[in-house]
C-alpha positions as CSV (number, residue, x, y, z in Angstrom):
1,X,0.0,0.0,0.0
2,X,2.8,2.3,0.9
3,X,4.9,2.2,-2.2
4,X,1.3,2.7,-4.5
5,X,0.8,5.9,-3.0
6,X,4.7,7.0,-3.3
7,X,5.3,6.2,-7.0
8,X,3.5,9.0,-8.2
9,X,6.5,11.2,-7.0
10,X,8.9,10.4,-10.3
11,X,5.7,10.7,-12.4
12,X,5.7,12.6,-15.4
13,X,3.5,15.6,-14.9
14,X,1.7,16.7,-18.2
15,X,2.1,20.5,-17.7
16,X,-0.9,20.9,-20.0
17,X,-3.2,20.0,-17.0
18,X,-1.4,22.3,-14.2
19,X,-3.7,24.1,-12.6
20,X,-3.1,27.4,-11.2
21,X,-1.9,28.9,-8.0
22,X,-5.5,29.8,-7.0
23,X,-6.8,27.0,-7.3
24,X,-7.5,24.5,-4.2
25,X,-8.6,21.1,-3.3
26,X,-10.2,19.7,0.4
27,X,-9.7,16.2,0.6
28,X,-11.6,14.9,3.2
29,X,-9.9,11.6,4.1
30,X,-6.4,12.2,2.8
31,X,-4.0,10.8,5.0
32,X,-4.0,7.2,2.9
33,X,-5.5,5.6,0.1
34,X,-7.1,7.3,-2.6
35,X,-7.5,10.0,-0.4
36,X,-3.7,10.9,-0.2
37,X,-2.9,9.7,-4.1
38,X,-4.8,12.4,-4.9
39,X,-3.6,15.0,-2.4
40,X,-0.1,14.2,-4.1
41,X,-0.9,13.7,-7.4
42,X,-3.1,17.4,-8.1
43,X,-0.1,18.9,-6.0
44,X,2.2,18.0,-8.8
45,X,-0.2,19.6,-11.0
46,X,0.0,22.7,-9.2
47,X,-2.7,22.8,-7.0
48,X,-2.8,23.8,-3.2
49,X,-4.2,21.3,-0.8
50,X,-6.7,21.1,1.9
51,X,-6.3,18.1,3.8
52,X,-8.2,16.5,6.6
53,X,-8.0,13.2,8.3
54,X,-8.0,11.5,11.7
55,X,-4.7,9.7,12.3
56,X,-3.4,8.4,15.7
57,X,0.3,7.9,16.2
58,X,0.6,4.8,15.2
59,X,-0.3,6.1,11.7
60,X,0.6,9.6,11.8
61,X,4.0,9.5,10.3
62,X,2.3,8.5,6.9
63,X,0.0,11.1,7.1
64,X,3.1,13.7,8.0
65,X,4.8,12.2,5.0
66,X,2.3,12.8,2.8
67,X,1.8,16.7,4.0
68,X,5.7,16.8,3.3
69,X,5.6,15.5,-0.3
70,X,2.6,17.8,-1.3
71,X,4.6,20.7,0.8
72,X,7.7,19.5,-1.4
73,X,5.4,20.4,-4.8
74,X,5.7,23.5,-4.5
75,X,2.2,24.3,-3.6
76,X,0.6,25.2,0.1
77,X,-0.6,22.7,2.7
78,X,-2.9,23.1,5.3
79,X,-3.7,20.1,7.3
80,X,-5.9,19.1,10.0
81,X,-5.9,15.9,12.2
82,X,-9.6,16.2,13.3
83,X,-12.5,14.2,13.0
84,X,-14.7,15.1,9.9
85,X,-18.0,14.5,10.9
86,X,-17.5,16.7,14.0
87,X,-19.7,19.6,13.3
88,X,-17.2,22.0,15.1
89,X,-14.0,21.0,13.7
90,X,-15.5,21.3,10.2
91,X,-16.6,24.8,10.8
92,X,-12.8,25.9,12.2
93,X,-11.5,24.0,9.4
94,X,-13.6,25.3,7.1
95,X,-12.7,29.2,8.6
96,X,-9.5,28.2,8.3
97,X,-9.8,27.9,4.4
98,X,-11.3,30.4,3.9
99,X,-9.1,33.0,6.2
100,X,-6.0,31.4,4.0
101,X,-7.9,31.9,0.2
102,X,-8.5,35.2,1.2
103,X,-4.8,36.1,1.2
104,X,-4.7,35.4,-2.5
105,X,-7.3,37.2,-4.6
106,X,-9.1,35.1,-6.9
107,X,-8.3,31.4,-5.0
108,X,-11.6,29.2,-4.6
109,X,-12.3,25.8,-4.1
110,X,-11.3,23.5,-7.5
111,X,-12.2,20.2,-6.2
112,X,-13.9,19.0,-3.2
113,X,-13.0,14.9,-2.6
114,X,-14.6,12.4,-0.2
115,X,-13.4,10.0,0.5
116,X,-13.6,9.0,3.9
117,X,-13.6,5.0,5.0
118,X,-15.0,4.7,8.4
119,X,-18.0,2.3,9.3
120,X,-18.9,-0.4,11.3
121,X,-18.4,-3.9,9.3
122,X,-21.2,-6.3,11.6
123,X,-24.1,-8.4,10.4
124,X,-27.2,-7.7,10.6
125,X,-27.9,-10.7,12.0
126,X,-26.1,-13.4,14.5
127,X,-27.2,-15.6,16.6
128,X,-26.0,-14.1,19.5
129,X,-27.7,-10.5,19.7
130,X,-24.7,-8.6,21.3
131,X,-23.2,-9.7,17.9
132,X,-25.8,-7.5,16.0
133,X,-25.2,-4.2,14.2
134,X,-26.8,-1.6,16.3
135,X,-28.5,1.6,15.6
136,X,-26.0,3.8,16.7
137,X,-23.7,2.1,14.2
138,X,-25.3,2.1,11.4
139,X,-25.8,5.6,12.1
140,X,-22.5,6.7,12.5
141,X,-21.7,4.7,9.2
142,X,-24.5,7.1,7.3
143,X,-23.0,10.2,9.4
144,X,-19.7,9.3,8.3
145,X,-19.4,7.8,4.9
146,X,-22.3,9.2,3.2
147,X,-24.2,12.5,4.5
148,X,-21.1,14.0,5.8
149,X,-20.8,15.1,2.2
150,X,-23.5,17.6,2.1
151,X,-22.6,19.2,5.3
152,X,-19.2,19.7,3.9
153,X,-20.6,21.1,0.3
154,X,-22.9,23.4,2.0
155,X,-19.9,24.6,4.3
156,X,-17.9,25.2,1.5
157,X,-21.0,26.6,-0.4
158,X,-22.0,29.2,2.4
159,X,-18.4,30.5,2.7
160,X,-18.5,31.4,-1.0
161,X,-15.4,28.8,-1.8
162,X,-16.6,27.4,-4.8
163,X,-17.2,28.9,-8.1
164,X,-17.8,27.7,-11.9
165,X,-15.7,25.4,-12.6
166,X,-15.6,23.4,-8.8
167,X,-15.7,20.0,-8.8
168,X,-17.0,17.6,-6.3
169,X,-16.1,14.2,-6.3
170,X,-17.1,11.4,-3.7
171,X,-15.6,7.6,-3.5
172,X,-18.0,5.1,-3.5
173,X,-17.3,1.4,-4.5
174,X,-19.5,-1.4,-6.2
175,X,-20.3,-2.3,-2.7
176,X,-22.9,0.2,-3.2
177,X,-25.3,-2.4,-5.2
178,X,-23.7,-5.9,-4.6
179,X,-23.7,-7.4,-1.2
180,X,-21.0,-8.7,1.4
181,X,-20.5,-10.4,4.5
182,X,-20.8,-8.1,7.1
183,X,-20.7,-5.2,4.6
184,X,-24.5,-4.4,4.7
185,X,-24.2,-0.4,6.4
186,X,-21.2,0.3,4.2
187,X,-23.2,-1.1,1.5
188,X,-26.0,1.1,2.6
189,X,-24.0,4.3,2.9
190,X,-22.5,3.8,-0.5
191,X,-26.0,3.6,-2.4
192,X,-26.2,7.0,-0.4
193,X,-23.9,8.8,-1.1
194,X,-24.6,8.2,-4.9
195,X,-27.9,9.2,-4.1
196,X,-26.4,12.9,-2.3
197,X,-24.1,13.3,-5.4
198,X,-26.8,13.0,-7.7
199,X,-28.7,16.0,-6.2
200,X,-25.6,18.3,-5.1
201,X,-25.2,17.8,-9.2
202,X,-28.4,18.8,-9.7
203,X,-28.4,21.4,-7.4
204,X,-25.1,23.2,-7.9
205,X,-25.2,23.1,-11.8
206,X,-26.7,26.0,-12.8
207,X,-23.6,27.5,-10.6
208,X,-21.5,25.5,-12.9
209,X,-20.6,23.5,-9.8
210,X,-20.4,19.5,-11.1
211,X,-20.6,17.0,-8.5
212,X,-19.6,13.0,-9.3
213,X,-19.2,9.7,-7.8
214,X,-16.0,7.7,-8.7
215,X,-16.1,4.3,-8.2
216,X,-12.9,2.6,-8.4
217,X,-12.0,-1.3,-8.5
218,X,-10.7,-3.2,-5.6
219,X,-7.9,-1.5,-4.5
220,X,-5.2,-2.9,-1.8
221,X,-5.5,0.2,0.7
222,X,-5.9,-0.2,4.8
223,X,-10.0,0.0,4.6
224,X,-10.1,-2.2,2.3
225,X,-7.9,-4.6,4.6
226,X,-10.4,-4.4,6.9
227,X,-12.9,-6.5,4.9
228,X,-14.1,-9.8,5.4
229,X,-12.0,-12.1,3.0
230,X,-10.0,-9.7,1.6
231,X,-7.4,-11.4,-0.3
232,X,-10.0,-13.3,-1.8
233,X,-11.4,-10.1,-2.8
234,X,-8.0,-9.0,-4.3
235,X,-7.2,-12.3,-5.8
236,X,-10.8,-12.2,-7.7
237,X,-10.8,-8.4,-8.8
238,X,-6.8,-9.3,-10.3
239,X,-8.6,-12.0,-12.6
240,X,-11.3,-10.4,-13.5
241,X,-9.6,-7.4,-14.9
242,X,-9.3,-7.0,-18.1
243,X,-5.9,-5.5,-17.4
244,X,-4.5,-8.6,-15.4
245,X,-3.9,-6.2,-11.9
246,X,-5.4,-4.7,-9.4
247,X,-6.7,-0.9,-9.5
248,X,-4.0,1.5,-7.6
249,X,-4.6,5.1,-5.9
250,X,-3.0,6.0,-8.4
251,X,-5.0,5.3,-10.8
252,X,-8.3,7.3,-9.4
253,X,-5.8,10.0,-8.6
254,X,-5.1,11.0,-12.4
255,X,-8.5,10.5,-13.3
256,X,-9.8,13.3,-10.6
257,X,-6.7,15.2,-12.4
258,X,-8.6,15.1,-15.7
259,X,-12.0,15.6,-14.5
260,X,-11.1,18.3,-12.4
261,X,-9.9,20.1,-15.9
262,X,-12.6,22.7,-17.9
263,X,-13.3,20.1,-20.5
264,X,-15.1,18.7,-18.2
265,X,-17.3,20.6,-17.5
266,X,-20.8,18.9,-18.6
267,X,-19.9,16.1,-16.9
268,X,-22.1,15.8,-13.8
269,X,-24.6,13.4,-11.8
270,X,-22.7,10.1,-12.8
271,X,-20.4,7.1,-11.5
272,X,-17.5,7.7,-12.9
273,X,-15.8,4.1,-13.3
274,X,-12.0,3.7,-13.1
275,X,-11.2,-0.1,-12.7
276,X,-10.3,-0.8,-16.0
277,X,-13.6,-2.4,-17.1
278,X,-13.1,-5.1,-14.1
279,X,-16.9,-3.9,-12.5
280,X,-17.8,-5.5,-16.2
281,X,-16.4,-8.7,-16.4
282,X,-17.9,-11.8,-14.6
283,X,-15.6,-13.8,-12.1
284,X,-16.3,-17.8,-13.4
285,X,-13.0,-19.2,-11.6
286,X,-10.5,-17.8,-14.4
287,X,-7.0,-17.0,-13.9
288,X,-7.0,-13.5,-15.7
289,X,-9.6,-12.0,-17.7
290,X,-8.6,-14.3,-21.0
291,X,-8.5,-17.6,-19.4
292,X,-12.3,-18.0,-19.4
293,X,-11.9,-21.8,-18.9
């Protein structure tokens, strides 16, 4: 997981994307993952980042790592270990921002990412009732990884940080229509937070303001460690793809790059797949996406 995130620092960087010292991007979860891909990845394209995440010290020094590499980009950093659904620290981060784009007329809000990973993976059912998902779980999960995105939008909304030509771009997973062992409030929040992208999109557009889900293949990253069977998941999503390998940060990172350009513009309201056509390809016990026997 480490070394996906770190090979985009010898990357070629296609100066005819670089964005401009005004422009700026709050990744909510960007510490690790796609989260921090991205964070490094539109810093080498010129753009100031926004980062928030919740790290204890047992992970901190990746998330410090990660603010050094964007810092090293030449671009600003500004970020905040806090929790993100905590209605207070968004608000002072949020002041923060916009206290900081203030000092250089003309700065606004380019891209808005969620992509924040936190639920509660239990059944809905055991046998033994302690066992059980509770309310206050499932809850959180919604809070958390699904309508934490319009308290966010209509933070950065309210404070006047977006403008034509913002993007907003949440991470959500197949997970959102196919079911898992012990998955079912991620699964839940997913189908959500399609559902809240849908209707910032329709919302914001007329403010040329596009909003989009991206939903990326299996990825090795530490939530998706987390999961039930997860190398099994890994070892599946590998022969399914068309491409023979897994989808990286990486990969999701340089797509928000492009999408986050002006050509973009009209493209709003959708899933935006980047697995390499894996999500399309039935998994019948073959060894890569050839070897249908």
């Amino acid at each position: 997981m480490e070394n996906s995130i770190i090979r985009t620092r010898d990357a070629h960087v296609n100066e005819s994307l670089r964005f401009k010292n005004t422009d700026w991007a709050l990744i909510l979860g960007a510490s690790s993952g796609f989260g921090g891909a991205t964070a490094l990845e539109l810093a080498r394209h010129g753009m100031n980042i926004c980062g928030v995440h919740l790290d204890r010290a047992v992970t901190m020094p990746n998330a410090e790592r990660i603010k050094k590499e964007v810092a090293q980009a030449g671009v600003k950093a500004l970020f905040f270990n806090v929790n993100a659904a905590d209605e207070q620290k968004r608000g002072e981060v949020l002041d923060a921002l916009q206290s900081e784009l203030k000092s250089v007329p003309g700065s606004f809000v380019r891209v808005m990412m969620h992509s924040l990973a936190f639920g509660t993976l239990k059944s809905y059912f055991d046998p033994n009732p302690a066992e059980m998902i509770t309310k206050a779980q499932v809850e959180m999960t919604m809070d958390v990884m699904a309508n934490s995105v319009i308290y966010w939008a209509q933070g950065v909304y309210s404070r006047g940080l977006f403008k034509r030509g913002s993007r907003i771009f949440a991470m959500t997973s197949s997970g959102g229509r196919k079911q898992l062992p012990s998955y079912g409030a991620v699964s839940a929040a997913k189908a959500a937070l399609e559902s809240h992208m849908r209707q910032l999109n329709a919302e914001l557009a007329l403010d040329g303001i596009t909003a989009n889900s991206v939903m990326a293949g299996v990825t090795h990253t530490p939530a998706q460690q987390k999961i039930a069977h997860a190398q099994s998941m890994l070892d599946v999503a590998k022969a399914k793809n068309p491409h023979n390998r897994l989808t990286t940060p990486e990969d999701v990172a340089k797509a928000i790059v492009l999408f986050s350009h002006e050509y973009a513009n009209f493209v709003g309201g959708q899933v935006l797949g980047v697995d390499g056509g894996e999500d399309s390809v039935e998994f019948v016990g073959q060894k890569n996406a050839r070897d249908m026997g």
